[in-house]
Structure formats: C-alpha cells, structure tokens
Biopython code that builds the backbone (N, CA, C, O; Angstrom):
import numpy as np
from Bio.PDB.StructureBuilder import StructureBuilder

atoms = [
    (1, "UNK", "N", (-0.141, 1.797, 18.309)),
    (1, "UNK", "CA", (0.992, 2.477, 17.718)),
    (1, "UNK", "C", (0.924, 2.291, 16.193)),
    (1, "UNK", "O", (0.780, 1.167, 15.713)),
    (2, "UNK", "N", (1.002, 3.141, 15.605)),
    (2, "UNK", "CA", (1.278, 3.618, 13.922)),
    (2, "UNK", "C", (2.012, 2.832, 13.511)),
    (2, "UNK", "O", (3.163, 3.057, 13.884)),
    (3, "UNK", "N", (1.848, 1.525, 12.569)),
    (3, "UNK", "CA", (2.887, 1.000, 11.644)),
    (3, "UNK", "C", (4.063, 2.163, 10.937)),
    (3, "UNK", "O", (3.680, 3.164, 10.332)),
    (4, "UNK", "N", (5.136, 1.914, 11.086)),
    (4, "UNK", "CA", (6.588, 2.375, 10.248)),
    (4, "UNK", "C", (6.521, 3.000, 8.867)),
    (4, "UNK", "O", (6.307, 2.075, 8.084)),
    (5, "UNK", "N", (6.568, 3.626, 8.512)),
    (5, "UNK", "CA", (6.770, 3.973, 7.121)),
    (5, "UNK", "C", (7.684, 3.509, 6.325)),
    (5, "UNK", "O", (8.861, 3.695, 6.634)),
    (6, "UNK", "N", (7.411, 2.919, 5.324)),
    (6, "UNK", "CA", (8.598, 1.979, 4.708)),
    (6, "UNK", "C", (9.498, 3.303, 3.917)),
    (6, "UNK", "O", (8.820, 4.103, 3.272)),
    (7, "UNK", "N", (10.863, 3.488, 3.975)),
    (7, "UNK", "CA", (11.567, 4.639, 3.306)),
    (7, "UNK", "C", (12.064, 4.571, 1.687)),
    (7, "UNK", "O", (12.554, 3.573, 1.158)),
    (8, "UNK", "N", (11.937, 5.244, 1.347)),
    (8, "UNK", "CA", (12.589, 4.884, -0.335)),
    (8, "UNK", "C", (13.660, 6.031, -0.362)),
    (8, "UNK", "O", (13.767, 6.889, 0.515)),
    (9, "UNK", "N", (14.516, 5.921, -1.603)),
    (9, "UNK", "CA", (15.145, 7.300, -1.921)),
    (9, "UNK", "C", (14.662, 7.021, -3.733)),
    (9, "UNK", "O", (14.264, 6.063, -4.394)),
    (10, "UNK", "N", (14.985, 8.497, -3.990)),
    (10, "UNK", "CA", (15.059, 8.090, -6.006)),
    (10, "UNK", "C", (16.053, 9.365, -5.818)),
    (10, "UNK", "O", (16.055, 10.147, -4.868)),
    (11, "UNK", "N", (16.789, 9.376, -6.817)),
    (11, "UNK", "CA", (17.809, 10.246, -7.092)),
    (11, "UNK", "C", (17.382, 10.455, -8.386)),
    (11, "UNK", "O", (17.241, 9.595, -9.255)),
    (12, "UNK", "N", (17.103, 12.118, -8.506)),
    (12, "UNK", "CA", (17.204, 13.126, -9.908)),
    (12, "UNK", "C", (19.087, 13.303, -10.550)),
    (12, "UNK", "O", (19.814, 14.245, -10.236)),
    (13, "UNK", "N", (19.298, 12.707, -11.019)),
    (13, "UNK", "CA", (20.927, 13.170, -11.398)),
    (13, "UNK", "C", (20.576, 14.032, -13.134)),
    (13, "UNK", "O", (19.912, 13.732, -14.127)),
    (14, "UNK", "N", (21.303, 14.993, -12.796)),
    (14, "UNK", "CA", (21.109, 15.517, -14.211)),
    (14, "UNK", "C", (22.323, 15.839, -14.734)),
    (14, "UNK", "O", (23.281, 15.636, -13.989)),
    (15, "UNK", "N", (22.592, 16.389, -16.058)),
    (15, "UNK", "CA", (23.944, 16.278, -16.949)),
    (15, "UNK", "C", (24.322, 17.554, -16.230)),
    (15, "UNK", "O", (23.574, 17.971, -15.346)),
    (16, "UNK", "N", (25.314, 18.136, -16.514)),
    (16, "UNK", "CA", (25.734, 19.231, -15.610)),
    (16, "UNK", "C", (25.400, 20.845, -16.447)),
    (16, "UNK", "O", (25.666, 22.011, -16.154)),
    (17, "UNK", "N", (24.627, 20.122, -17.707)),
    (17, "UNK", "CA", (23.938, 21.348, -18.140)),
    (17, "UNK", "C", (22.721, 21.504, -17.528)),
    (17, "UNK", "O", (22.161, 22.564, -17.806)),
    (18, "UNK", "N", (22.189, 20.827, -16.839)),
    (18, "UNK", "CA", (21.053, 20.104, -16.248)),
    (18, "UNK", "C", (20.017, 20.728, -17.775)),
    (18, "UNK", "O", (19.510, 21.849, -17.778)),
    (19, "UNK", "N", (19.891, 19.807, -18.867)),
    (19, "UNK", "CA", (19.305, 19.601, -19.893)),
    (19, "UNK", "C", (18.796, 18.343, -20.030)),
    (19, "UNK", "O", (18.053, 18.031, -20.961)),
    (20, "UNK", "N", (19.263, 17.342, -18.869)),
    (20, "UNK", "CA", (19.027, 15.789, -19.634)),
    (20, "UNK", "C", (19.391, 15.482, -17.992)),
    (20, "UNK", "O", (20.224, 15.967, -17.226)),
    (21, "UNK", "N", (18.138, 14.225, -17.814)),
    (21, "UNK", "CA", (18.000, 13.858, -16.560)),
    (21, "UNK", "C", (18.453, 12.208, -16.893)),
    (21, "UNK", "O", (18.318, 11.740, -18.023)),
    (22, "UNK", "N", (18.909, 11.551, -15.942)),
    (22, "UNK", "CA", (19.421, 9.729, -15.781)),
    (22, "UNK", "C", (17.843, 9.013, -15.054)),
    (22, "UNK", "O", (17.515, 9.164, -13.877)),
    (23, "UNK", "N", (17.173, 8.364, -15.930)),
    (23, "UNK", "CA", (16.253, 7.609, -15.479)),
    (23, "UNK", "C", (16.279, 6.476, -15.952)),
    (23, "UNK", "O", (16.583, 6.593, -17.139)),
    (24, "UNK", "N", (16.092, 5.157, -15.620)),
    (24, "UNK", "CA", (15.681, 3.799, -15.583)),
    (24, "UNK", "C", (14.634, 3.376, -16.130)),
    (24, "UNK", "O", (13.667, 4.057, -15.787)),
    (25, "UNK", "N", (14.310, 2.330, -17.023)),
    (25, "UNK", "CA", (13.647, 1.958, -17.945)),
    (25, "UNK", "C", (13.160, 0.311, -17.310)),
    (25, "UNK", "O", (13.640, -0.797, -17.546)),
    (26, "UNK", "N", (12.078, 0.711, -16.477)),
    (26, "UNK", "CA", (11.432, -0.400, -15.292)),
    (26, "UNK", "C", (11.203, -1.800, -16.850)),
    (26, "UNK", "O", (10.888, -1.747, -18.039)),
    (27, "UNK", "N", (11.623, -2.952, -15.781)),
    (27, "UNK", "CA", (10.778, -3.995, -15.992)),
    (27, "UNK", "C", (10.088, -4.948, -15.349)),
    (27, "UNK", "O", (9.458, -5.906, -15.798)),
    (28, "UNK", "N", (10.284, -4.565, -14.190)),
    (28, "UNK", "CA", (9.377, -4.702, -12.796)),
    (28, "UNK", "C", (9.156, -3.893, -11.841)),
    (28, "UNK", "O", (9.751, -2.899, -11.425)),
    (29, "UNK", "N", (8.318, -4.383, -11.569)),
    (29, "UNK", "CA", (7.147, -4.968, -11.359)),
    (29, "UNK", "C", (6.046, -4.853, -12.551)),
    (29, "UNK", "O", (5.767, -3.731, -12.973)),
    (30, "UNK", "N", (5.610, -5.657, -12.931)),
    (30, "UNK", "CA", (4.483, -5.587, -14.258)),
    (30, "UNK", "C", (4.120, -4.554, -14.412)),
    (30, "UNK", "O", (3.942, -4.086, -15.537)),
    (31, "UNK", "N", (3.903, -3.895, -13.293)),
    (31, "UNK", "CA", (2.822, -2.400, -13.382)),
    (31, "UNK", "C", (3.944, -1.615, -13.922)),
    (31, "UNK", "O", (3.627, -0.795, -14.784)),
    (32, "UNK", "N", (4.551, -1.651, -13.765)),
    (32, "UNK", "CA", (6.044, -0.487, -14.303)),
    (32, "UNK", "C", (6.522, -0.769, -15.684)),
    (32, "UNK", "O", (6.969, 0.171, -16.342)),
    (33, "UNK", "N", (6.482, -1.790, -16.116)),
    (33, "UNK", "CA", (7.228, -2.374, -17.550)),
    (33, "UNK", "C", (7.148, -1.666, -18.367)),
    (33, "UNK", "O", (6.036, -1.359, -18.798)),
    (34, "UNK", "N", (8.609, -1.000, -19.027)),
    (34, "UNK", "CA", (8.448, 0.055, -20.263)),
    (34, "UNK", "C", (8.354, 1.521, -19.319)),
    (34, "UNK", "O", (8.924, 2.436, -19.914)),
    (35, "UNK", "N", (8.001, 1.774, -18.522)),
    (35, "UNK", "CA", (7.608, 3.065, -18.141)),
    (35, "UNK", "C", (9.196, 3.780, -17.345)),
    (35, "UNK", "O", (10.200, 3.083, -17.196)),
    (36, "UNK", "N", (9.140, 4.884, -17.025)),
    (36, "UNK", "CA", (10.854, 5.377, -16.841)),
    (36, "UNK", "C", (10.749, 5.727, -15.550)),
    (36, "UNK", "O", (9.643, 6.246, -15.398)),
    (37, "UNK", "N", (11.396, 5.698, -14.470)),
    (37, "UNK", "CA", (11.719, 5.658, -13.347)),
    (37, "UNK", "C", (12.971, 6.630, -12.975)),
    (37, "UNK", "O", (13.926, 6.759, -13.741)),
    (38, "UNK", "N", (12.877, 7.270, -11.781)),
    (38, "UNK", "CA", (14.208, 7.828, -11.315)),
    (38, "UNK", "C", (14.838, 6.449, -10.540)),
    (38, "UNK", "O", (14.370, 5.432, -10.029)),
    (39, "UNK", "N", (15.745, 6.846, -10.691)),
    (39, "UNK", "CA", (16.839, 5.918, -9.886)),
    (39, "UNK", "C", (16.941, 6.124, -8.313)),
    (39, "UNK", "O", (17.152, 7.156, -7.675)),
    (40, "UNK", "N", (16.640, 4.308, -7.721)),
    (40, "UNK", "CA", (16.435, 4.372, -6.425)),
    (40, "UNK", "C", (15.694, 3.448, -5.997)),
    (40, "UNK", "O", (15.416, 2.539, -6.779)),
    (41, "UNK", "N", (15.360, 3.433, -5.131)),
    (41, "UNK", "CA", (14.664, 2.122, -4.201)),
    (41, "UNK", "C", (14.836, 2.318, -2.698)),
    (41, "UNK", "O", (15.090, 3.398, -2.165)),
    (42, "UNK", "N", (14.651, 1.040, -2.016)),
    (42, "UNK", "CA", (14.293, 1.141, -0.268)),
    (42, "UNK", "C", (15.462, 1.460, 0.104)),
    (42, "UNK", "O", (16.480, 1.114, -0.495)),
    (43, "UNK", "N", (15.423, 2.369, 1.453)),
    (43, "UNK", "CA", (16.521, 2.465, 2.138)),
    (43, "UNK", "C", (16.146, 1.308, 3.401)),
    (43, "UNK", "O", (15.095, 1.079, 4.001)),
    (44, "UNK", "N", (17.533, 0.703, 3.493)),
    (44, "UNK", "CA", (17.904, -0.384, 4.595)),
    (44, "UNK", "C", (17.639, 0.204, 5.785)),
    (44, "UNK", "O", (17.537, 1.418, 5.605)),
    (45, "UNK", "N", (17.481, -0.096, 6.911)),
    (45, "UNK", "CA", (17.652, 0.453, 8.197)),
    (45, "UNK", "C", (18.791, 0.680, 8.651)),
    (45, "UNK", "O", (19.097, 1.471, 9.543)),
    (46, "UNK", "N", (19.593, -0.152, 7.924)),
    (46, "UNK", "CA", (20.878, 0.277, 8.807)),
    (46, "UNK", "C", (21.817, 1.039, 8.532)),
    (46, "UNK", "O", (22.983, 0.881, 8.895)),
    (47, "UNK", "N", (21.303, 2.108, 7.733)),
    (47, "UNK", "CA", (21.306, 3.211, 6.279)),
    (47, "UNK", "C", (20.864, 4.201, 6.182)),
    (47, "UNK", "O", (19.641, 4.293, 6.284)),
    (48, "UNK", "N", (21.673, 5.387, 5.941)),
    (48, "UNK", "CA", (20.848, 6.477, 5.630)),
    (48, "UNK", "C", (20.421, 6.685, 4.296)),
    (48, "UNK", "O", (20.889, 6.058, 3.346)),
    (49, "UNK", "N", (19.323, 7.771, 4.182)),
    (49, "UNK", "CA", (18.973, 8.125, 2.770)),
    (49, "UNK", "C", (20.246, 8.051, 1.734)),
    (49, "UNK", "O", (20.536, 7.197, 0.896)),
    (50, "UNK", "N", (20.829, 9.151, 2.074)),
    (50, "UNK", "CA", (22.247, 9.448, 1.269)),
    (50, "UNK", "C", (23.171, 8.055, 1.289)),
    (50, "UNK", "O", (23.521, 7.895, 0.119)),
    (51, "UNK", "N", (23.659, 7.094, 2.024)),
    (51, "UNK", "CA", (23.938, 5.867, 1.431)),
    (51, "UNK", "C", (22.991, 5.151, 0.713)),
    (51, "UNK", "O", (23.338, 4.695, -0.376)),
    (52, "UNK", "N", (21.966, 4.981, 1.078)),
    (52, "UNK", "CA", (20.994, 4.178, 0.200)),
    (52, "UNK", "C", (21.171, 4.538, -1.259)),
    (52, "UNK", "O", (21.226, 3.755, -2.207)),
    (53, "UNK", "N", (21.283, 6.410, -1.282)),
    (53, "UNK", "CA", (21.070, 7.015, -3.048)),
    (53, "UNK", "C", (22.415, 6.314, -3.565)),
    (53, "UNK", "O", (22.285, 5.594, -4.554)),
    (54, "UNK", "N", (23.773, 6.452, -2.971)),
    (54, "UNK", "CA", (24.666, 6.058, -3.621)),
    (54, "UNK", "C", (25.112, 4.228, -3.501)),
    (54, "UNK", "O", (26.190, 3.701, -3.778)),
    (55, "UNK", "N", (23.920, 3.632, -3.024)),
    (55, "UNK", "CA", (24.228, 2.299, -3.253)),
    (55, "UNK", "C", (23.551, 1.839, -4.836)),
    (55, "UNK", "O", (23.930, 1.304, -5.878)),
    (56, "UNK", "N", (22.200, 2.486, -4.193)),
    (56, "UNK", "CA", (21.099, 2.158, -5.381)),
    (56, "UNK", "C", (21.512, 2.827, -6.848)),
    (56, "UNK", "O", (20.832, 2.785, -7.874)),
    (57, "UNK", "N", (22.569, 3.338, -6.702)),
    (57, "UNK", "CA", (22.694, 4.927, -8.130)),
    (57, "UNK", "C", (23.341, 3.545, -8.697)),
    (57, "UNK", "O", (22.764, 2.922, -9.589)),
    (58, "UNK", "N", (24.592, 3.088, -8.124)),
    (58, "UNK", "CA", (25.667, 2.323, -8.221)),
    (58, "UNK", "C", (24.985, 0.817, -8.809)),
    (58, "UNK", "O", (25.341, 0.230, -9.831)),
    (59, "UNK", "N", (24.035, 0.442, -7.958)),
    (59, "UNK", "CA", (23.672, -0.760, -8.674)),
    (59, "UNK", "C", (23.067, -0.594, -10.152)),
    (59, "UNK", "O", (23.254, -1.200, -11.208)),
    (60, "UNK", "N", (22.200, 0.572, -9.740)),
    (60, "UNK", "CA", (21.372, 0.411, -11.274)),
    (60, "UNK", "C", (22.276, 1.347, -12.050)),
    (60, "UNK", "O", (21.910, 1.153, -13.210)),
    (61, "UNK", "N", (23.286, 2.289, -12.085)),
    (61, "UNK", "CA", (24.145, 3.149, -13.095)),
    (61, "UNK", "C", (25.554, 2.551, -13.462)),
    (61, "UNK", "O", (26.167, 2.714, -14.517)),
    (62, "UNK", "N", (25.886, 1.908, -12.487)),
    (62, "UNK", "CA", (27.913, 1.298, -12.541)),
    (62, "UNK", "C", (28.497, 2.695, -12.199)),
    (62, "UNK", "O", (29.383, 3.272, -12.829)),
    (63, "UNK", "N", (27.931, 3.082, -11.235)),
    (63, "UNK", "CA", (28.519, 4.629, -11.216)),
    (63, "UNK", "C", (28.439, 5.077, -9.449)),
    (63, "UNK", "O", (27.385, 4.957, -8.824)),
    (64, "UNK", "N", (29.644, 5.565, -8.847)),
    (64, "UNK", "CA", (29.523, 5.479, -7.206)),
    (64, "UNK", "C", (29.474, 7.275, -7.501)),
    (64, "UNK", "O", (30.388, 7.991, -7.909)),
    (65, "UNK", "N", (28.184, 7.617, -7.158)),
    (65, "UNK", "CA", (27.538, 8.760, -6.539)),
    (65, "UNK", "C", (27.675, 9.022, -5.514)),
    (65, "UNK", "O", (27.425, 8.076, -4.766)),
    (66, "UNK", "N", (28.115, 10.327, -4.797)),
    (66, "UNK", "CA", (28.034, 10.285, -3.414)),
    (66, "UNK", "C", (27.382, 11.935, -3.302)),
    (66, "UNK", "O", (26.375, 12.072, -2.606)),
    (67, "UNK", "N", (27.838, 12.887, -3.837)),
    (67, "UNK", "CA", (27.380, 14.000, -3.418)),
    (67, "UNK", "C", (26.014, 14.350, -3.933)),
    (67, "UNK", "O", (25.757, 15.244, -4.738)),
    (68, "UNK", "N", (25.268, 13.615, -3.423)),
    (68, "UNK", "CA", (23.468, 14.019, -3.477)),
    (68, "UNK", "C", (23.155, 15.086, -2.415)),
    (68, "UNK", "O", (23.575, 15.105, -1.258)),
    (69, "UNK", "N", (22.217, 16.106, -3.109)),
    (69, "UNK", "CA", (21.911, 16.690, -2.287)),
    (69, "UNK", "C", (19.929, 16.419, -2.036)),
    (69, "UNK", "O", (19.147, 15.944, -2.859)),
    (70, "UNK", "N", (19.670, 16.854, -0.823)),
    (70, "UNK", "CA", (18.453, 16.124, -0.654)),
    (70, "UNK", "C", (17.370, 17.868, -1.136)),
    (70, "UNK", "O", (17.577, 19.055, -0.882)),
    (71, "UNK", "N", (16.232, 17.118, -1.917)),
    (71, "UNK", "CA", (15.683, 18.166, -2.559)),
    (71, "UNK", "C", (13.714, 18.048, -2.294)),
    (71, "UNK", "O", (13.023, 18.933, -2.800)),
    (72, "UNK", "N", (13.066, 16.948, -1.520)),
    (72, "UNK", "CA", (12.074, 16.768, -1.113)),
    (72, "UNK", "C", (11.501, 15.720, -1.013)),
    (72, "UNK", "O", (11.733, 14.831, -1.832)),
    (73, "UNK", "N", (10.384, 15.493, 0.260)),
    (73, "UNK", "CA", (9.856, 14.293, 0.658)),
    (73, "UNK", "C", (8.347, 14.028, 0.048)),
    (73, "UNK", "O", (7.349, 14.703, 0.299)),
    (74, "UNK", "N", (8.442, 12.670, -0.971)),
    (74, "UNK", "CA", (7.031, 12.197, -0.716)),
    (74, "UNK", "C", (6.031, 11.399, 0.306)),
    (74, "UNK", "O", (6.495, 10.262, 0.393)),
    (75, "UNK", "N", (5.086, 11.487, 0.958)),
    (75, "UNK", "CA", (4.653, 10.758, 1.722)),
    (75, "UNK", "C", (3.251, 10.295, 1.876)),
    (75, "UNK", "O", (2.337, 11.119, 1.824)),
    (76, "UNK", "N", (3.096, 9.456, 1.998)),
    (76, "UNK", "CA", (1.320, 8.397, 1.686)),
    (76, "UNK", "C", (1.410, 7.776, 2.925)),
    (76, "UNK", "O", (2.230, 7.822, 3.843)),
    (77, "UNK", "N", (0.039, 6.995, 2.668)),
    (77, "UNK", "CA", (0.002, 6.142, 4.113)),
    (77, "UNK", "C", (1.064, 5.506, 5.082)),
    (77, "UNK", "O", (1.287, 5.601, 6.289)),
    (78, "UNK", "N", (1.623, 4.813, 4.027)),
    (78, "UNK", "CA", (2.533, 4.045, 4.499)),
    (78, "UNK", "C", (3.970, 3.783, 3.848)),
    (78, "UNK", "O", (4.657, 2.802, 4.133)),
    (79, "UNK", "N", (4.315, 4.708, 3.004)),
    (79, "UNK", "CA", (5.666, 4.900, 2.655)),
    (79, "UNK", "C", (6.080, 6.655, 2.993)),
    (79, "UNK", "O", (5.256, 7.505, 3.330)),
    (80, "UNK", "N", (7.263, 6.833, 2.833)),
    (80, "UNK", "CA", (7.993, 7.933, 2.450)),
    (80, "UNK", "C", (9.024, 7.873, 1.578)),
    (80, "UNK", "O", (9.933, 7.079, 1.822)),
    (81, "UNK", "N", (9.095, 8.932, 0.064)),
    (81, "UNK", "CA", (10.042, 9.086, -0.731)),
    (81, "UNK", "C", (10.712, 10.179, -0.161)),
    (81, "UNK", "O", (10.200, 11.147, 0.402)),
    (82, "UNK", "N", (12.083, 9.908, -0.383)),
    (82, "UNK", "CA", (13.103, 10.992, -0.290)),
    (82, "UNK", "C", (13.776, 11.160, -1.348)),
    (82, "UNK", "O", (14.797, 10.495, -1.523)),
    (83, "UNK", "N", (13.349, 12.084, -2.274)),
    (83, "UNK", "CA", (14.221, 12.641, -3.610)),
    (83, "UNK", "C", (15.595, 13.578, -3.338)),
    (83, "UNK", "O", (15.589, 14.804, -3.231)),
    (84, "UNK", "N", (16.207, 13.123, -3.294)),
    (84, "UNK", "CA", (17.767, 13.420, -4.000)),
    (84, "UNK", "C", (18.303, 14.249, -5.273)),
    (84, "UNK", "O", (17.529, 14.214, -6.230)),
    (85, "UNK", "N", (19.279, 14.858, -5.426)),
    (85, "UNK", "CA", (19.399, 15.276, -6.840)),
    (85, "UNK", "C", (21.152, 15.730, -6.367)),
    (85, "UNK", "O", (21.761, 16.109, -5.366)),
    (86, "UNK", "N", (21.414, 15.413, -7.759)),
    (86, "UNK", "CA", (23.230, 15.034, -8.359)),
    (86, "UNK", "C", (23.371, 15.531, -9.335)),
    (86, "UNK", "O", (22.299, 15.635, -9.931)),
    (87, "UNK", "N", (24.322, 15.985, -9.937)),
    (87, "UNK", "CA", (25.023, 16.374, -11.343)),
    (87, "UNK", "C", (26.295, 15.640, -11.587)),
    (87, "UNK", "O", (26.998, 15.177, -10.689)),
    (88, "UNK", "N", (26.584, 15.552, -13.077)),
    (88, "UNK", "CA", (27.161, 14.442, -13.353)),
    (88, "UNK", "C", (27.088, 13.917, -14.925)),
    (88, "UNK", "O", (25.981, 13.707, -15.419)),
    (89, "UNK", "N", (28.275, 13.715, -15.681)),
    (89, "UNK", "CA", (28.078, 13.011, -16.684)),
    (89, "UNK", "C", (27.597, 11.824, -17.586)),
    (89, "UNK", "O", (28.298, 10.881, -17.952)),
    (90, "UNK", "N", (26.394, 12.017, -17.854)),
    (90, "UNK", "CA", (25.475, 10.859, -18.041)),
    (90, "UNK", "C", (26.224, 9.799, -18.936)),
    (90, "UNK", "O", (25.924, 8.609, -18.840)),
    (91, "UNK", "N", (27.020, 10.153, -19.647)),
    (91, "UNK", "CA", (27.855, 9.602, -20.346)),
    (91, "UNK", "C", (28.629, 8.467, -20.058)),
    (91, "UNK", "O", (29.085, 7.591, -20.793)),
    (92, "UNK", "N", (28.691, 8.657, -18.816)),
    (92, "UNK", "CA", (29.406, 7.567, -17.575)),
    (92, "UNK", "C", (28.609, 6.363, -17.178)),
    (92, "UNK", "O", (29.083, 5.479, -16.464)),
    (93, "UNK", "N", (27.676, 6.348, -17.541)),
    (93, "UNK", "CA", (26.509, 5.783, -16.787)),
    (93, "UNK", "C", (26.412, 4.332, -17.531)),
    (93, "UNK", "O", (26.868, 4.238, -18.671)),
    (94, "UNK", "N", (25.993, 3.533, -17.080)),
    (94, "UNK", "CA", (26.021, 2.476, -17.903)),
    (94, "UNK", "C", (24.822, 1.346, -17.602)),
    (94, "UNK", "O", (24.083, 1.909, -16.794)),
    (95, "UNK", "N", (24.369, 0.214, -17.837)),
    (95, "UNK", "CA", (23.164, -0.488, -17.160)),
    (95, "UNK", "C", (23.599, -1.734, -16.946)),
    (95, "UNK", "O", (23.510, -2.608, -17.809)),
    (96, "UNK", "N", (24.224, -1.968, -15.510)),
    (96, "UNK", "CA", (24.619, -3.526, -15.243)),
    (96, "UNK", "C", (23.819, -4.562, -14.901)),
    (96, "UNK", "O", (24.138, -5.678, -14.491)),
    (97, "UNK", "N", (22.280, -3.892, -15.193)),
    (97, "UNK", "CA", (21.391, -4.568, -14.942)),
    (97, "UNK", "C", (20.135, -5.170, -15.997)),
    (97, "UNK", "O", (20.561, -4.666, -17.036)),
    (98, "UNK", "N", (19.484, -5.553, -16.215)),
    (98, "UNK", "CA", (18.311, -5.872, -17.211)),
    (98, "UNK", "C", (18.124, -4.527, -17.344)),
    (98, "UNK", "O", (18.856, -4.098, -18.235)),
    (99, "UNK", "N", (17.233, -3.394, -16.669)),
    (99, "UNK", "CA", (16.890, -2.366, -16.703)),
    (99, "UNK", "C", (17.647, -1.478, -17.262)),
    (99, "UNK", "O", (18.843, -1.502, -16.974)),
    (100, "UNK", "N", (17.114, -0.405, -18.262)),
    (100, "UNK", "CA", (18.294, -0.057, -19.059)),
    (100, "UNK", "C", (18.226, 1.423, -18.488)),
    (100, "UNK", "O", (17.136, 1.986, -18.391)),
    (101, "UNK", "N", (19.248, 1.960, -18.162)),
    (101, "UNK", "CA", (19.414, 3.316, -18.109)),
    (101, "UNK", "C", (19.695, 4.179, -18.868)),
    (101, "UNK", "O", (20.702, 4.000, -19.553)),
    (102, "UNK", "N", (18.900, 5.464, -19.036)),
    (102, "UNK", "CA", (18.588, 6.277, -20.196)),
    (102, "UNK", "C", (18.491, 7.836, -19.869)),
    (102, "UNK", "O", (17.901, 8.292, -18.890)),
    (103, "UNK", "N", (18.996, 8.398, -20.599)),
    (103, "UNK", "CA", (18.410, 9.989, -20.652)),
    (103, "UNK", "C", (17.402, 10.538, -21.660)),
    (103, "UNK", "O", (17.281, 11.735, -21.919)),
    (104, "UNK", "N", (16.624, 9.455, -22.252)),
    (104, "UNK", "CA", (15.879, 9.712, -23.544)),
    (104, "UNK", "C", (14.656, 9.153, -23.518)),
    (104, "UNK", "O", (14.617, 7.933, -23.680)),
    (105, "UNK", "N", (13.631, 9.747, -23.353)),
    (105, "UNK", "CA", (12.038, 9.208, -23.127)),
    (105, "UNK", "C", (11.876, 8.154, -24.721)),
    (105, "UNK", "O", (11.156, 7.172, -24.899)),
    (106, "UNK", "N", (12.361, 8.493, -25.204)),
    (106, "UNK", "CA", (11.888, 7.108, -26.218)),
    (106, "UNK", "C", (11.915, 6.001, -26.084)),
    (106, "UNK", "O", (11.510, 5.260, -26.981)),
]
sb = StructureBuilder()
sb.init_structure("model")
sb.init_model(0)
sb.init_chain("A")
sb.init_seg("    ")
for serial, (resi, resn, name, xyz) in enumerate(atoms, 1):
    if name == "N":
        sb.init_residue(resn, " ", resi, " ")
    sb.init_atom(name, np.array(xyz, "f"), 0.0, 1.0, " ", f" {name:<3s}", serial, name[0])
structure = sb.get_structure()
C-alpha cells in the first residue's frame, strides 16, 4: 500500500484590487531564509483544507480568514498542495510571528 500524502494548504490573499498579494518572509527552514512564501502550512487530519487556510492565515497574519476559495492542487511524490485564494485588506495584516508579513518583494 502507497504511503499517505502529507497535505499542505498556502493561501493567495490579495488586496481587493487584487494589485498586491500577502506573502511571508521565511526564516525557516535554512533553505527558505529571506525568500517569500504564500501563507500556509500542513493541514492536521483532523481538519479540512479550508480550516487549516484559516488557522494558518491567523497564525502567521493576526487575521481570522475564512472565506477562501479553493483555486488548485500541487502534487509530487509524497505531498499535496492545496492553494486557496481570499481578498481582503492587506492593511489589516500584521506579523505575530518572527516571520514578517509583506506585500512587497523587497
């Protein structure tokens, strides 16, 4: 039997001009440091995609997301991404975490 696919979500949230996207400014894992990330991570099992997006939005934004809509799957050996996408005032957004959240590739 086929090992499990481990699940992720990342959520695209964009400003509601959709001009400017909310991404995360990794500092882990080493391989990531400095580089920009959508917002997101593993979904739990005991969880769907769509809770997972609005747990993970929430940890890394200070911001409770709920109306994601689901927009396509990545899949490799042994994971699957599920991308998400939201609209929303980036303005709101804030970084309660080391990782800084940004709408600005610089």
């Amino acid at each position: 039997m086929p090992n499990p696919k481990t699940l992720y979500c990342a959520g695209l949230y964009f400003s509601e001009d959709r001009q400017n996207i909310a991404l995360i400014r990794k500092n882990r894992p080493d391989w990531q440091k400095g580089r920009l990330n959508a917002v997101g991570g593993r979904v739990e099992e005991y969880e769907s995609v769509y809770e997972a997006m609005a747990r993970e939005f929430k940890e890394e934004t200070g911001r409770k997301v709920t109306n994601w809509r689901y927009f396509c799957t990545l899949t490799g050996i042994n994971y699957q991404v599920q991308f998400l996408v939201g609209f929303g005032d980036l303005f709101k957004l804030k970084s309660p975490t080391d990782e800084e959240v940004t709408s600005k590739p610089e």
